[in-house]
N, C-alpha and C positions, 0 to 999 in steps of 0.2 A: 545460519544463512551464510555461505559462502563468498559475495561477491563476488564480483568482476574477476576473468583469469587473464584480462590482456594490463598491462602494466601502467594504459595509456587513459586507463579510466580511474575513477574513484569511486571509493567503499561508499556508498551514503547510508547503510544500516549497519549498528550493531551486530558483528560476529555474532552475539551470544543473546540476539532478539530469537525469541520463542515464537515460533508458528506453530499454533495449538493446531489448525485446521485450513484446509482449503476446498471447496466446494462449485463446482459451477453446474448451474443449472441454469437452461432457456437461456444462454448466453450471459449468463451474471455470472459473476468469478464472486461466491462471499469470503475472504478473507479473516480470520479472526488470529490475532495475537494475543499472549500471554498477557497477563497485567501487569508486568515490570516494561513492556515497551516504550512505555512515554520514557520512565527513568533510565531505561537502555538509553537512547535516543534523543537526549536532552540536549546531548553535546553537537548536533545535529541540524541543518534547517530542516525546521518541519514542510516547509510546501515541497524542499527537493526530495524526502524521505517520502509524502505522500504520492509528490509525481512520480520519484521513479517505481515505488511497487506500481501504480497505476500503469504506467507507459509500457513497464515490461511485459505487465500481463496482458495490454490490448495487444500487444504484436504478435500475439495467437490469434488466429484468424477467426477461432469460434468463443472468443470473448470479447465482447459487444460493451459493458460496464461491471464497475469492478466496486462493489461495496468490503469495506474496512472495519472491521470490529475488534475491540480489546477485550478481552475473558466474555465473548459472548454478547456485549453490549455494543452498540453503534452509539460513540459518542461526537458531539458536534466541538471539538476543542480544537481545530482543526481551522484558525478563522482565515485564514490566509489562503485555503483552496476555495473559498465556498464558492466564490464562483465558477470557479474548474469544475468542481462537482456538477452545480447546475446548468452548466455547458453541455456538461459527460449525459447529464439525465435528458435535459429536453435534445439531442441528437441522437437517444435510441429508439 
């Protein structure tokens, strides 16, 4: 994952996080990451790590909610968004 090309932003993921997969159907973006993501990313806030994949990927007009998975599994370790999720779910 490349980050940001303007100078005036910052990286909030690991260069070397692994995106196993991306899939959107019926306007759901699923997302799924390798299983070193957390230990990628540890050095990291987690809500700004989970806002920005989230935010980036609503500003496509035909993704509506955007589920997260690591090696295939949706895990809830994530305790700092939940309410952002639950915002994200009951306004689709």
């Amino acid at each position: 994952i490349s980050g940001p090309d303007d100078d005036r932003y910052n990286r909030t993921l690991s260069p070397d996080t692994n995106l196993v997969s991306s899939v959107t159907s019926d306007g759901v973006c699923y997302v799924n990451f390798g299983e070193d993501f957390e230990t990628l990313n540890s050095g990291y806030n987690t809500a700004i790590v989970i806002y920005s994949i989230v935010n980036s990927l609503l500003e496509l007009n035909y993704i509506t909610m955007v589920r997260i998975s690591i090696n295939g599994n949706i895990r809830n370790k994530f305790p700092d968004c939940r309410a952002y999720w639950q915002r994200l779910n009951s306004s689709a």
